[in-house]
PAKOL-204670 format. One record per atom (N, C-alpha, C): residue number from 1; residue in one letter; atom name; y, x, z. Coordinates in steps of 0.05 Angstrom, whole numbers, plus 5000, padded with zeros to 4 digits. Atoms other than C-alpha are relative to their C-alpha. Layout:
! PAKOL-204670
k/r/a/yy/xx/zz
NUM/A/CA/Y/X/Z $
...
***
This chain:
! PAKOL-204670
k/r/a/yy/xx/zz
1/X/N/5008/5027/5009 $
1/X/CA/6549/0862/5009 $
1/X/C/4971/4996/5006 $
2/X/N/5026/5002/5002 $
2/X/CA/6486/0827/5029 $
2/X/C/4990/4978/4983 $
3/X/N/5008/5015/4996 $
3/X/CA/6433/0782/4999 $
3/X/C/4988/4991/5014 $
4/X/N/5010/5020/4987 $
4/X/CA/6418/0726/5044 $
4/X/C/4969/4987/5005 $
5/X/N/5024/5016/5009 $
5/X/CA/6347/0693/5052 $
5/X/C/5013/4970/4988 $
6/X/N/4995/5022/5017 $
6/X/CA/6353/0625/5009 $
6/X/C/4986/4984/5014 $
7/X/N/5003/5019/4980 $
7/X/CA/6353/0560/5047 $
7/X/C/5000/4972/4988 $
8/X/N/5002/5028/5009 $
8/X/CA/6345/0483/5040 $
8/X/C/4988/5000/4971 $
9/X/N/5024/5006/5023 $
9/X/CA/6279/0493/4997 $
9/X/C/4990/4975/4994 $
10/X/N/5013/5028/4988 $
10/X/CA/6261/0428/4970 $
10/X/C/4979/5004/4974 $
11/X/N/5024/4998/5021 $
11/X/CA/6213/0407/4908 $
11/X/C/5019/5021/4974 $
12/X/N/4989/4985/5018 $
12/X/CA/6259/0432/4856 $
12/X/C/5034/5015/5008 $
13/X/N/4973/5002/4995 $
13/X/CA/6328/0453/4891 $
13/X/C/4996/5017/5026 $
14/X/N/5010/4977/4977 $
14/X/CA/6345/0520/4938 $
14/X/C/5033/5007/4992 $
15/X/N/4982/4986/4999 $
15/X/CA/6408/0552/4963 $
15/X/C/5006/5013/5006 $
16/X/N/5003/4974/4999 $
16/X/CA/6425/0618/4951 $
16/X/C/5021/4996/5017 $
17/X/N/4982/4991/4978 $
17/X/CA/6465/0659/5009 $
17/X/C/5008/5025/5004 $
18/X/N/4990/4964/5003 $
18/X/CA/6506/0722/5003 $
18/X/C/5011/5000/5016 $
19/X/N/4983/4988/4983 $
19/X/CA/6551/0763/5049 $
19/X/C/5011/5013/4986 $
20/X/N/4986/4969/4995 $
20/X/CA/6610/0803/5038 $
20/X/C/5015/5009/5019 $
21/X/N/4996/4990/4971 $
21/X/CA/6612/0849/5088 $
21/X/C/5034/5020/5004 $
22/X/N/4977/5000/5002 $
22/X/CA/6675/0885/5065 $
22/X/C/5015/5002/4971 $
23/X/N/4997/5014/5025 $
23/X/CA/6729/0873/5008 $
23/X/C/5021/5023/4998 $
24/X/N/4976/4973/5005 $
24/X/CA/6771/0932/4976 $
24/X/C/5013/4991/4983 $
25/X/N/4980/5012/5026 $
25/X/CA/6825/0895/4935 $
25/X/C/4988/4978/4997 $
26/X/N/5004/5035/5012 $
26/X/CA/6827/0820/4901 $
26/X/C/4982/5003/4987 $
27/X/N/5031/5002/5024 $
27/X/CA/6748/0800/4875 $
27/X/C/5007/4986/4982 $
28/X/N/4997/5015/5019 $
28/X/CA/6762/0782/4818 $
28/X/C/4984/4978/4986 $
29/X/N/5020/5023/4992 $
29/X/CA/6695/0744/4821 $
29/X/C/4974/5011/5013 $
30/X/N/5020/4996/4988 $
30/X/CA/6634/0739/4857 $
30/X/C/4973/4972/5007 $
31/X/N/5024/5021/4995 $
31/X/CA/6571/0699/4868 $
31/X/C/4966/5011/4997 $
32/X/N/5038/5001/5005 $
32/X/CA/6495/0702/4843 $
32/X/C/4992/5000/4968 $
33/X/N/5018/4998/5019 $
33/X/CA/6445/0729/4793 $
33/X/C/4984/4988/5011 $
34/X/N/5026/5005/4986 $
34/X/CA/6380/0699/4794 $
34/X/C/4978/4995/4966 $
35/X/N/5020/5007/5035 $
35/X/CA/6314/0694/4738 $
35/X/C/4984/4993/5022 $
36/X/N/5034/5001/4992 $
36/X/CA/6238/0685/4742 $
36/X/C/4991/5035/5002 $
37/X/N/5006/4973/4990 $
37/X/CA/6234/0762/4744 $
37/X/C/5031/5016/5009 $
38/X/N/4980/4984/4990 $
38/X/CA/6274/0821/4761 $
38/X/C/5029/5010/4983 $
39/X/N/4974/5004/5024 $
39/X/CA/6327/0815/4698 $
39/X/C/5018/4984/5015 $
40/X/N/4980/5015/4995 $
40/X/CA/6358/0764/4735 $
40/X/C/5018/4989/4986 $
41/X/N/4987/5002/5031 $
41/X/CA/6384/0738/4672 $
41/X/C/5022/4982/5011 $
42/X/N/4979/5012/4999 $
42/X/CA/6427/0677/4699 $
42/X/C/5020/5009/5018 $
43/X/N/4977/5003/4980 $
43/X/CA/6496/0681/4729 $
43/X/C/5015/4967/5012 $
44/X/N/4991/5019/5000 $
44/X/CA/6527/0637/4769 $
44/X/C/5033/5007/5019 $
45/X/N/4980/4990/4986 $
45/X/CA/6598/0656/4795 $
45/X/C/5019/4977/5027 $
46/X/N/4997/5017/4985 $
46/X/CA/6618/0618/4856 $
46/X/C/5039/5001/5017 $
47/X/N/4981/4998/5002 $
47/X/CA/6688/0647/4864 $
47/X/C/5014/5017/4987 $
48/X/N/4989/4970/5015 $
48/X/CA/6746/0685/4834 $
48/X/C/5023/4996/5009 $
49/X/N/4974/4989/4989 $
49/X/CA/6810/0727/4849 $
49/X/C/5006/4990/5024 $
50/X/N/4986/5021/4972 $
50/X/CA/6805/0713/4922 $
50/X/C/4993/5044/5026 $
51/X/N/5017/4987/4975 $
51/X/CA/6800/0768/4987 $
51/X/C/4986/4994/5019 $
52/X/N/5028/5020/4990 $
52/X/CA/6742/0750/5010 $
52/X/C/4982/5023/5020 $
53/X/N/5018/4990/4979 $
53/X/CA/6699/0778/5075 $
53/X/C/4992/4975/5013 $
54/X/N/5004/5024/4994 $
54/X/CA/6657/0723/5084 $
54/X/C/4968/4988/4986 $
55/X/N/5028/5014/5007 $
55/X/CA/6585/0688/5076 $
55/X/C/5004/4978/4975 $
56/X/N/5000/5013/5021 $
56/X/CA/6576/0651/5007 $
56/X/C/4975/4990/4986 $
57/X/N/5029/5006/5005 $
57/X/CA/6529/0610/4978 $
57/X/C/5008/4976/4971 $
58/X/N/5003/5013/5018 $
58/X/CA/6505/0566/4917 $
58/X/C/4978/4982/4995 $
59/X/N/5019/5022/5005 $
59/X/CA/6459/0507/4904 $
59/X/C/4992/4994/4980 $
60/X/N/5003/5008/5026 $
60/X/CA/6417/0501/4846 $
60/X/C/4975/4984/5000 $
61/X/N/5021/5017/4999 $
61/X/CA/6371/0446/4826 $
61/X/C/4993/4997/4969 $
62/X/N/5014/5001/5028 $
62/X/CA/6326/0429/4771 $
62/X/C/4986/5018/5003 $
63/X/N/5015/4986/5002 $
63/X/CA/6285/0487/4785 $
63/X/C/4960/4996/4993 $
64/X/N/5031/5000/4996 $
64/X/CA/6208/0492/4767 $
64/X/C/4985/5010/5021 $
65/X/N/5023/4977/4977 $
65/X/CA/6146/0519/4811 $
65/X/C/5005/5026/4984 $
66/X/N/5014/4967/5008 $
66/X/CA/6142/0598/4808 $
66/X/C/5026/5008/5016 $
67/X/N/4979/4982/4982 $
67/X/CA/6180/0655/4844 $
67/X/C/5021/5014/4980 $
68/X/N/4973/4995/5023 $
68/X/CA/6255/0673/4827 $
68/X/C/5013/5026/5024 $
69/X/N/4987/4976/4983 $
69/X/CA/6286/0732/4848 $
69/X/C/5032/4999/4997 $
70/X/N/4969/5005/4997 $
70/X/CA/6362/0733/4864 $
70/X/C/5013/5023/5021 $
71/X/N/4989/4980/4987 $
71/X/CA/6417/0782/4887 $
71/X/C/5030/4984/5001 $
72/X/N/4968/4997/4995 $
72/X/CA/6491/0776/4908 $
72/X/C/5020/5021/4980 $
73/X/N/4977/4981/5008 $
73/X/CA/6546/0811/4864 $
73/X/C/5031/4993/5010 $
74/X/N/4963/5012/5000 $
74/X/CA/6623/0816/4866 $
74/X/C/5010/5026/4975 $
75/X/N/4983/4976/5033 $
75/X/CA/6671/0856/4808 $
75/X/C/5020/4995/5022 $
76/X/N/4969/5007/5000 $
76/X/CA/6738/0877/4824 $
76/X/C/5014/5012/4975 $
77/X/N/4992/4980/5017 $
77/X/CA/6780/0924/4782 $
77/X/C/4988/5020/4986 $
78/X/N/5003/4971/5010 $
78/X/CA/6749/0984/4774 $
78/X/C/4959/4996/4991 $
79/X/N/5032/4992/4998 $
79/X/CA/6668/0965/4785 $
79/X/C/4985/4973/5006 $
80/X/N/5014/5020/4993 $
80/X/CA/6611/0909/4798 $
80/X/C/4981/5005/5017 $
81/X/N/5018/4987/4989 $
81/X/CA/6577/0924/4860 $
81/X/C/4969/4972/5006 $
82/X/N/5024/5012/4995 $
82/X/CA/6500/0888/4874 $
82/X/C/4996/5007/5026 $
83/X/N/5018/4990/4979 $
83/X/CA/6466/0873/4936 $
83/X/C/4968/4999/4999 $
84/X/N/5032/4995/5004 $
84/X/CA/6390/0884/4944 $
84/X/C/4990/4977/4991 $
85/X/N/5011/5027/5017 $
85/X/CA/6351/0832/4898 $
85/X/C/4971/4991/5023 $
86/X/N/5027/5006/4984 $
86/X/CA/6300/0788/4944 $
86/X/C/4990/4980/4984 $
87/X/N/5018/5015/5017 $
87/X/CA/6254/0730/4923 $
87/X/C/5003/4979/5012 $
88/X/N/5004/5030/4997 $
88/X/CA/6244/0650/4935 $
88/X/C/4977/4996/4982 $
89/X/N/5027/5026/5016 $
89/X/CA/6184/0603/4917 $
89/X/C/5004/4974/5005 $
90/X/N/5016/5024/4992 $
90/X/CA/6182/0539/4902 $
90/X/C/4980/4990/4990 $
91/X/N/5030/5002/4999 $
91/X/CA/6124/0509/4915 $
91/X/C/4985/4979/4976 $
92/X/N/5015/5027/5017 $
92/X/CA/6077/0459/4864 $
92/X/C/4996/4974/5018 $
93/X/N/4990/5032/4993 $
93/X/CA/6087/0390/4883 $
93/X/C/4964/5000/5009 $
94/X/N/5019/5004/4987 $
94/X/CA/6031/0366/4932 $
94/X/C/4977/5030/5027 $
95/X/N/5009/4984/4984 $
95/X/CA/6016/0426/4969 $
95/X/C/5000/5006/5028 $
96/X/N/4986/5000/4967 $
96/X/CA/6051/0420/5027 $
96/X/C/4999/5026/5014 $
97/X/N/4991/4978/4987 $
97/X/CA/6041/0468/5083 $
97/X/C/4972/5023/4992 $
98/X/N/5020/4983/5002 $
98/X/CA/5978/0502/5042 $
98/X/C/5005/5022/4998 $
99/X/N/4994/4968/5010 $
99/X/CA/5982/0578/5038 $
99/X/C/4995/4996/4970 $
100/X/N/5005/5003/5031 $
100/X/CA/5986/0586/4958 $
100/X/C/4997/5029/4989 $
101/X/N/5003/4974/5003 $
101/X/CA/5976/0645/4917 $
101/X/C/5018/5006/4971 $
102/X/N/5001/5003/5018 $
102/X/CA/6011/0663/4857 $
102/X/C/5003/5034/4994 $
103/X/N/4995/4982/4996 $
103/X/CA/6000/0714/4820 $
103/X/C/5014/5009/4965 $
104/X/N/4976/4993/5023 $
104/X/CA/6046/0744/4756 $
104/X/C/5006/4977/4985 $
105/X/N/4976/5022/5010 $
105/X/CA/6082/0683/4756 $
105/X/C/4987/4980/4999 $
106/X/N/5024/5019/5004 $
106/X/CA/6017/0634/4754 $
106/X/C/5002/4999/5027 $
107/X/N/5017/5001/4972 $
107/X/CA/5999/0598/4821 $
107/X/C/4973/4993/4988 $
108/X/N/5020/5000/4998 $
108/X/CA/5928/0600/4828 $
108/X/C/4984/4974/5011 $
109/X/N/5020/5022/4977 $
109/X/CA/5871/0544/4851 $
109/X/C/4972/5012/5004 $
110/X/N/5022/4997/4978 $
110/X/CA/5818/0548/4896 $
110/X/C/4973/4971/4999 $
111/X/N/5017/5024/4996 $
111/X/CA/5758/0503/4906 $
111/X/C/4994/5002/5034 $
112/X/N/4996/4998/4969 $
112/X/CA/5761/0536/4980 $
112/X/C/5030/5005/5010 $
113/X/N/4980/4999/4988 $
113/X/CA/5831/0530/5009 $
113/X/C/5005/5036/5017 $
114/X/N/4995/4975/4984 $
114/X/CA/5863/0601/5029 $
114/X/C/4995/5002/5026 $
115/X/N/4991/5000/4973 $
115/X/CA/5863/0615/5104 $
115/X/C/5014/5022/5013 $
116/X/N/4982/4972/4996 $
116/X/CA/5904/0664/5146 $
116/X/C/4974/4995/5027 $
117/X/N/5013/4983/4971 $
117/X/CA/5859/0698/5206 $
117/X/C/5004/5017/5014 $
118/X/N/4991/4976/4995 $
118/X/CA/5886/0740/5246 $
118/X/C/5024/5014/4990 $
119/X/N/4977/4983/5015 $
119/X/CA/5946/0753/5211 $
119/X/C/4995/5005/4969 $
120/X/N/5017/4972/5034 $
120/X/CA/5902/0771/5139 $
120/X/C/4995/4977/4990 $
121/X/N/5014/5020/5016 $
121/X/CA/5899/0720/5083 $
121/X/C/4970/4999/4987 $
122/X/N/5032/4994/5012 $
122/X/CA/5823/0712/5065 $
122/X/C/5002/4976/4972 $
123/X/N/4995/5029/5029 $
123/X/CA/5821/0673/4992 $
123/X/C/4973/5012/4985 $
124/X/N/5013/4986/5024 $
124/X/CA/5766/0668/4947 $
124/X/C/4982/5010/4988 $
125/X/N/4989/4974/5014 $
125/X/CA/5738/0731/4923 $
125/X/C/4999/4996/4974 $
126/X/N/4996/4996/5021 $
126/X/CA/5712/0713/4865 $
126/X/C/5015/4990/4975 $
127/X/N/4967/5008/5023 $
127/X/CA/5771/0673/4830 $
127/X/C/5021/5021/5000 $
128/X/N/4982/4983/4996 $
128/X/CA/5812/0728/4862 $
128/X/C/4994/5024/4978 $
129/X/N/4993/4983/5006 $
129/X/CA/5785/0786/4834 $
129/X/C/4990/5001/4965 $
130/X/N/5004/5003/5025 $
130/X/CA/5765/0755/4768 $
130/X/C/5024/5004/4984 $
131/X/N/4970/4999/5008 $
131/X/CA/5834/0743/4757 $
131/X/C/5008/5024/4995 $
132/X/N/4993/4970/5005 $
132/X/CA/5846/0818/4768 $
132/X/C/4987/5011/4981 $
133/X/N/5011/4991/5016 $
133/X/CA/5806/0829/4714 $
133/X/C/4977/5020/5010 $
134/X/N/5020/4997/4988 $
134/X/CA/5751/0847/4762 $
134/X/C/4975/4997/4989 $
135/X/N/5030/5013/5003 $
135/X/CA/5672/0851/4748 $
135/X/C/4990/4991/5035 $
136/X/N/5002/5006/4975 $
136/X/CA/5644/0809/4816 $
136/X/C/4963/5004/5001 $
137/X/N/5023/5009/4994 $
137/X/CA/5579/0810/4847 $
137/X/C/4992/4997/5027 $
138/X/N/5006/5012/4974 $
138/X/CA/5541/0777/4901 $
138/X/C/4968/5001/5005 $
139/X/N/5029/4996/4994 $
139/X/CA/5479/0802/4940 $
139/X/C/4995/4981/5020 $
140/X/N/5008/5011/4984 $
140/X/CA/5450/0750/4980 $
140/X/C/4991/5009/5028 $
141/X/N/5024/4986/4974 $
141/X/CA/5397/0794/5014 $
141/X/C/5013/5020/5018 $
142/X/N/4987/4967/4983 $
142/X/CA/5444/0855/5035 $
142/X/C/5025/4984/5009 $
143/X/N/4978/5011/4998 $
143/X/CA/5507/0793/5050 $
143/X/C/5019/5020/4989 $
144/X/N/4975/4985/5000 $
144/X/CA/5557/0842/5011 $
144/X/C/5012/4997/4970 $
145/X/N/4984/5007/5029 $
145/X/CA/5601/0829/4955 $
145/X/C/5011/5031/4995 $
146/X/N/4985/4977/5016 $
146/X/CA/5619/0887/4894 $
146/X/C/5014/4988/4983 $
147/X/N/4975/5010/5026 $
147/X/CA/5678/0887/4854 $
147/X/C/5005/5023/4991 $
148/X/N/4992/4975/5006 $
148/X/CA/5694/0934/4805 $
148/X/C/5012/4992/4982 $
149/X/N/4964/5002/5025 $
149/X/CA/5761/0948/4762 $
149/X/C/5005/5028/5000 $
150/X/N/4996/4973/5014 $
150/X/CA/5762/1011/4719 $
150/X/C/4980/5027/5017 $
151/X/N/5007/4980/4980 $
151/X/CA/5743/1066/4766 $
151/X/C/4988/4999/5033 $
152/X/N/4995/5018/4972 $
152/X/CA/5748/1027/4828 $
152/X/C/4972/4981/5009 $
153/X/N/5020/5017/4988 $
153/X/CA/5687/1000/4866 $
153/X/C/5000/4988/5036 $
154/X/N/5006/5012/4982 $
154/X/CA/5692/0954/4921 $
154/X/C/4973/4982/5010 $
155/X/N/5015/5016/4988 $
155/X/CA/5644/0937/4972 $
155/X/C/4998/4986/5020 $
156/X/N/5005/5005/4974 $
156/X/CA/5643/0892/5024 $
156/X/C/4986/4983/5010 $
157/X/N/5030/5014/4981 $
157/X/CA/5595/0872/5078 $
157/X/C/5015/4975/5010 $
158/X/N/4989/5020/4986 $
158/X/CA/5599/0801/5103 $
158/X/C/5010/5001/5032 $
159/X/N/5005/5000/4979 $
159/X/CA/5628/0800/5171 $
159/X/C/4997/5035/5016 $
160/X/N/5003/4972/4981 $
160/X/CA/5627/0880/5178 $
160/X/C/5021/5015/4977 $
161/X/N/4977/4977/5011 $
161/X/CA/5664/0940/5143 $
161/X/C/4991/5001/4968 $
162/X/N/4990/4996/5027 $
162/X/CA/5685/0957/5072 $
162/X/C/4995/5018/4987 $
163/X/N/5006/4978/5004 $
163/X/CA/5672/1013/5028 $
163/X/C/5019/5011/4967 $
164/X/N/4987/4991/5018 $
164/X/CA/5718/1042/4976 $
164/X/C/4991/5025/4983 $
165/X/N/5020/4991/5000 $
165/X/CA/5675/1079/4927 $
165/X/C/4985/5010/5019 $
166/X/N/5015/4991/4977 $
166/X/CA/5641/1097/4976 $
166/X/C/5004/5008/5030 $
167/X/N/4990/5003/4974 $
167/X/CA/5679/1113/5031 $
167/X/C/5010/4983/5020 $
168/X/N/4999/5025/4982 $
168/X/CA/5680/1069/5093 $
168/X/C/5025/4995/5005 $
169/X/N/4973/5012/5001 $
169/X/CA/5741/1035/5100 $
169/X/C/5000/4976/5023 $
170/X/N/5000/5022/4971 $
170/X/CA/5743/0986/5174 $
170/X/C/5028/4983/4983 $
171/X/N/4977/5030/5012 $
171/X/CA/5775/0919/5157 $
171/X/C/5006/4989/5028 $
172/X/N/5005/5012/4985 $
172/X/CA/5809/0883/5214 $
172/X/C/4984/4978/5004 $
173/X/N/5012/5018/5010 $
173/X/CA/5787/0825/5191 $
173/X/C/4989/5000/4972 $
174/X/N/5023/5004/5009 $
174/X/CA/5721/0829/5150 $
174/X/C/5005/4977/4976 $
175/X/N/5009/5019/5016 $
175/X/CA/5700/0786/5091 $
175/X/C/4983/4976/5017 $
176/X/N/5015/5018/4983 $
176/X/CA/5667/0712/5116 $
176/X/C/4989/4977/4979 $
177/X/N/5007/5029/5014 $
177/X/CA/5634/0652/5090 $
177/X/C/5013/4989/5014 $
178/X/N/4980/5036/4990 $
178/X/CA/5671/0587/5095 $
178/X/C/4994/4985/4983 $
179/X/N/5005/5025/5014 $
179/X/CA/5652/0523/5071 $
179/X/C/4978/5008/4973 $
180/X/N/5025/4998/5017 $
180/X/CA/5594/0558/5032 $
180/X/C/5018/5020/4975 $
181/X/N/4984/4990/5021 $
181/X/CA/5642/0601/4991 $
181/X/C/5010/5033/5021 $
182/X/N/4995/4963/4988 $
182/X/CA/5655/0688/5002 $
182/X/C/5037/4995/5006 $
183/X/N/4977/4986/5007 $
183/X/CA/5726/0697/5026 $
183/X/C/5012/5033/5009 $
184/X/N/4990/4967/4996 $
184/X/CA/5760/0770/5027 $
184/X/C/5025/4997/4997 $
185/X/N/4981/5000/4999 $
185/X/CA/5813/0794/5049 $
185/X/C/5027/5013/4981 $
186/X/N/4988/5007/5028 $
186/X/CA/5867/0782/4993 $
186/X/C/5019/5026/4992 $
187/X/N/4977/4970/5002 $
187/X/CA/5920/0845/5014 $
187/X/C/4978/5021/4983 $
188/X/N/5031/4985/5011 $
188/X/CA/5859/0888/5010 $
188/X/C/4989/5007/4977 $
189/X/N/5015/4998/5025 $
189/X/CA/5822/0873/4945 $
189/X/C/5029/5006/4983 $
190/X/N/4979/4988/5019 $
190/X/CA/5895/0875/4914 $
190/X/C/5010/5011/4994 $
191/X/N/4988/4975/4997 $
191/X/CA/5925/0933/4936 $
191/X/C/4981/5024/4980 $
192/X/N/5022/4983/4998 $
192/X/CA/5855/0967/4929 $
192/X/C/5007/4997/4968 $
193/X/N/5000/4998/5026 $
193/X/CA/5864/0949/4858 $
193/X/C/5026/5004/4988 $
194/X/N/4980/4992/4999 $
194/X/CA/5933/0977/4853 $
194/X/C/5023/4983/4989 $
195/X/N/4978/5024/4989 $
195/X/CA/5967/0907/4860 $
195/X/C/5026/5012/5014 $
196/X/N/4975/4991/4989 $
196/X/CA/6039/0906/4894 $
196/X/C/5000/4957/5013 $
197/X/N/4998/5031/4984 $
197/X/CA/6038/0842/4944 $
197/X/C/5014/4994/5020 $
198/X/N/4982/5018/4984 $
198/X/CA/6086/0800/4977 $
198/X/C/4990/4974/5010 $
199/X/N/5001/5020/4976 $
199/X/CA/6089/0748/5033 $
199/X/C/5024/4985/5008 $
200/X/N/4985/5014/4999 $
200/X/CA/6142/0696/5027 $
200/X/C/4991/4979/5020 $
201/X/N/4999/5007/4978 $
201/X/CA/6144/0671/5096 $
201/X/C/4996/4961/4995 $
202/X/N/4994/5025/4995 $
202/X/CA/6181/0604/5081 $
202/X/C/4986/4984/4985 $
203/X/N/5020/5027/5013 $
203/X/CA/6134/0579/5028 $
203/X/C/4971/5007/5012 $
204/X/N/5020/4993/5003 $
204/X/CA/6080/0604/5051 $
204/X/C/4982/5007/4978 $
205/X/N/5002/5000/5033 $
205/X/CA/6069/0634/4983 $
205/X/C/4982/5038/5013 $
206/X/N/5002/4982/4994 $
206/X/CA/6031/0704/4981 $
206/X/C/4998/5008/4962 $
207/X/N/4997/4994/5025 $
207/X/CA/6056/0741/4913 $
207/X/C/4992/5024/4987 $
208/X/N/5012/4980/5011 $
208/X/CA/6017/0786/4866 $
208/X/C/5004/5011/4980 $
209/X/N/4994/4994/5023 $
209/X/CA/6039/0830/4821 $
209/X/C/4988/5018/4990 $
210/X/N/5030/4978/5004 $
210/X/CA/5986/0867/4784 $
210/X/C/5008/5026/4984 $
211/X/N/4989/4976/4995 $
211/X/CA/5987/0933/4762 $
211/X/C/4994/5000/4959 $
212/X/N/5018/5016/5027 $
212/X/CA/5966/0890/4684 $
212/X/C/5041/5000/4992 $
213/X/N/4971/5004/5003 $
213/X/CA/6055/0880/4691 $
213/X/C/5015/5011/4988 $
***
């Protein structure tokens, strides 16, 4: 059995897409979990008592902003098997094609708009790593931003390499000014702070789950 990526994202309304790839006896039913976390609390059963090898799907609307995670099941007789739980975002009304950030279940604002460079979201730093429950600071004279969380000291030079207490750490892409505002690169400061981060393609969503969870 697979889950599907989830399709026809709109403001509040997304439809889930399973596979079953093969069927051992009559399913007695089958369809979709889905929550705001990994409980997956709702069901929604989209068929029953059928032999079924075959792509399946479900449409649910009314949804809010924030990320939902959802899997595929089926039961027959004897057992209820799951397929691998993935994620969807939808997005906050007016955002359009902005990169967004959210992170344990909150989207985030900016007074500088995210950007992707190179492949590497730069957001921020210091809404970012405040949020993480970060102390921030900013040297003018030496261009290098510190952040520190528990044990953990980040430094990085504007425009050059990184330093993890102390040890140098090469960034592809560097910390930069933009529009008069520090941004750093977002994987980076999050991980570094033993974050767990995701990249939902279709919303352009990049999701943070802190290590605070």
């Amino acid at each position: 059995m697979e889950t599907n990526s989830a399709t026809y994202l709109t403001a509040d309304t997304v439809t889930l897409n399973g596979q079953m790839t093969k069927c051992y006896g009559k399913i007695k039913e089958y369809g979709f979990y889905y929550g705001t976390d990994n409980t997956t609390s709702h069901k929604f059963v989209v068929g029953v008592n059928e032999y079924v090898e075959k792509s399946f799907s479900k449409t649910v609307s009314g949804l809010n902003p924030g990320v939902y995670y959802y899997k595929a099941f089926a039961t027959n007789n004897s057992d209820t098997g799951y397929a691998p739980m993935i994620k969807f975002t939808i997005k906050p009304p007016g955002v359009n094609d902005d990169i967004i950030v959210n992170l344990d279940g909150e989207f985030m604002t900016f007074d500088v708009k995210p950007v992707i460079v190179d492949g590497r979201t730069l957001v921020p730093f210091r809404a970012i790593c405040e949020a993480l429950g970060a102390d921030v600071q900013w040297s003018g004279e030496t261009q290098t931003v510190t952040v520190v969380k528990a044990s953990t000291e980040i430094k990085l030079v504007i425009g050059g390499d990184a330093y993890i207490n102390g040890q140098l750490v090469t960034l592809d892409v560097p910390a930069r000014i933009i529009n008069d505002r520090t941004l750093v690169p977002l994987r980076f400061i999050s991980e570094t702070m033993g974050c767990i981060v995701d990249w939902d393609n279709d919303a352009r969503a990049v999701i943070i789950t802190s290590n605070n969870e």
